[in-house]
N, C-alpha and C positions, 0 to 999 in steps of 0.2 A: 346880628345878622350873619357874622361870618360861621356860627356856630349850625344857625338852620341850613343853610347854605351847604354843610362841610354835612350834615345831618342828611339831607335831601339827594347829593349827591351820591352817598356808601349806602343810602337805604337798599335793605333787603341783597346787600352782596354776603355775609356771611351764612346766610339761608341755602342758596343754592350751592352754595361750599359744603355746610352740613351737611343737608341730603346727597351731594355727589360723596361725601365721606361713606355716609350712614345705609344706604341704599344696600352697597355691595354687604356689606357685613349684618343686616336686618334679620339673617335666618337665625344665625350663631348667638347674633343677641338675645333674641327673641326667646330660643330654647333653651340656653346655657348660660348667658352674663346679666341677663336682668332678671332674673325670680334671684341667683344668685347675690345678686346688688342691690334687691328691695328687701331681702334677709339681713343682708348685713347691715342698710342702714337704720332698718327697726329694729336689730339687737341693738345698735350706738344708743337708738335712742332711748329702748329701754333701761338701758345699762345708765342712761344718763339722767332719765325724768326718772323711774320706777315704772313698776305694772301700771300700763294701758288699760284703759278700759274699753267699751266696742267704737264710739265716738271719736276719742282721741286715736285707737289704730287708724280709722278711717283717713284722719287729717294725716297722720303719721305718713301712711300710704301713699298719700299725694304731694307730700314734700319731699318724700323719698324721689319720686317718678322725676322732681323738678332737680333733686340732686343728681340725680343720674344722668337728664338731659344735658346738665350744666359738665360735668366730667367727660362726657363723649363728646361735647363739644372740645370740651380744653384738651382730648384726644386726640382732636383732628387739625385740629391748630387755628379755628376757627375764632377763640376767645385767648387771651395773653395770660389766661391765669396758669398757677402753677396747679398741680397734680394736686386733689382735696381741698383745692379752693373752695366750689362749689358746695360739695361736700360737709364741709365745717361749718359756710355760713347756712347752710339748711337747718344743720343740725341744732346751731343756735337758734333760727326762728322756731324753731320745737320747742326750746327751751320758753321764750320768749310766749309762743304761744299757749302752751302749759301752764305757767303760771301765770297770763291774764285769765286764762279758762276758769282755773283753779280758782283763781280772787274772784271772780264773776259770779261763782257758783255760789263761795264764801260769804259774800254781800247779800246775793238773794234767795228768791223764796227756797232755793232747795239747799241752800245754807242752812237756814232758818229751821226749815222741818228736819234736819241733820239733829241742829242745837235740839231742838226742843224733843227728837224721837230717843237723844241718848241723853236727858234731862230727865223725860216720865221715866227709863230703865233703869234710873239710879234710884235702888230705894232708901237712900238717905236723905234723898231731896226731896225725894218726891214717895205720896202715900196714897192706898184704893182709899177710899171712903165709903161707907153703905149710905143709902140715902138719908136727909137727918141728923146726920151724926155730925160731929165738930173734929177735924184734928188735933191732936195732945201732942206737944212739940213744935219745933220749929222747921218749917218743910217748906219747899220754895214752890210748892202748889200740891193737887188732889188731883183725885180722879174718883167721879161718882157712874152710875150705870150711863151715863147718859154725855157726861163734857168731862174736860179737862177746864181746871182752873189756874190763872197764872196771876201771883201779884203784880205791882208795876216793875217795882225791879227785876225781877226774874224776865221779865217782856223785854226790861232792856237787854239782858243781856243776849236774851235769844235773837233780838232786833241786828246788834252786830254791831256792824256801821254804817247801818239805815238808821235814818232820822225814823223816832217811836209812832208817828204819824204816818207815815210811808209804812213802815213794818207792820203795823194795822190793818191798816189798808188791806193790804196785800194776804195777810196771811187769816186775814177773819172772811175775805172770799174766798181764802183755799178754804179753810176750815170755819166754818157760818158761826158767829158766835155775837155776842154784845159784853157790855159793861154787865157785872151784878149790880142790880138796883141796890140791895140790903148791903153789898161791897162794891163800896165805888171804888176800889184801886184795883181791883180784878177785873180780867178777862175772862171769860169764858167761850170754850169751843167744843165744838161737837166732836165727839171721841169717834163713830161712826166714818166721817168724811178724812180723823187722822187715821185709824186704823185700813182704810183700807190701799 
């Protein structure tokens, strides 16, 4: 109680602290300290994840805005942190959220068509076929005018750490494909709907 209380009471007094800080100083920010302070915190962040892509600048962007809010605050004396408080812990939710993104991607379907796009380009693994023909060797699938073929182990591993069920699923609606009757451990999918 004494917490809602103490909560209820300070609501919304460092607000109008802020803006009486922030107001006078709005021009100089505007033109000179924040394009200059959303640079520097996507250089950190680059410097710190790697190259962005157009997605992750976008979120980049908007953590930056929240780090900068949070530092103009602890400017004005409005919050008790010290100088790059703010700052650090953004740059960790970057981190933080980067590599959920990353595992997300990793896990699903654009994982998947990752694994399996730099799978058919090895051609150790993988061979054209003309229509009719048999592969001579050992190849972890083909490719004829028409699909791609994948055994089951190779499905696994394109699958990741999708259950082979789910990985199915998912990637025989991206790419329309069935069992081969005459090979029941194969996949097959439509080369047309990978390719484009």
């Amino acid at each position: 109680m004494a917490i809602k209380a103490a909560a209820e009471a300070n609501h919304g007094h460092a607000l109008p602290a802020y803006l009486d800080w922030l107001v006078p100083r709005i021009g100089k920010l505007e033109t000179e300290q924040l394009p200059a302070m959303l640079k520097m915190f996507e250089r950190a962040a680059t410097k710190r994840l790697g190259p962005l892509d157009g997605p992750a600048q976008r979120v980049i962007a908007r953590l930056a805005l929240v780090a900068i809010a949070g530092e103009l605050a602890s400017r004005a004396g409005v919050v008790p942190w010290r100088t790059e408080t703010a700052w650090n812990a953004l740059l960790e939710n970057a981190g933080l959220w980067h590599n959920a993104a990353g595992e997300k991607r990793a896990n699903g379907l654009d994982g998947m068509m990752d694994r399996l796009t730099a799978l058919v380009r090895t051609p150790d693994r993988f061979t054209s076929l003309p229509e009719g023909t048999e592969a001579e060797g050992e190849f972890a699938g083909w490719i004829d005018a028409d699909h791609i073929y994948l055994d089951c182990e190779v499905f696994a591993e394109i699958a990741g750490n999708r259950s082979l069920q789910e990985a199915a699923r998912d990637l025989l609606h991206r790419l329309p494909g069935r069992y081969v009757p005459d090979r029941p451990r194969t996949y097959r999918l439509r080369r047309d709907r990978f390719e484009d």
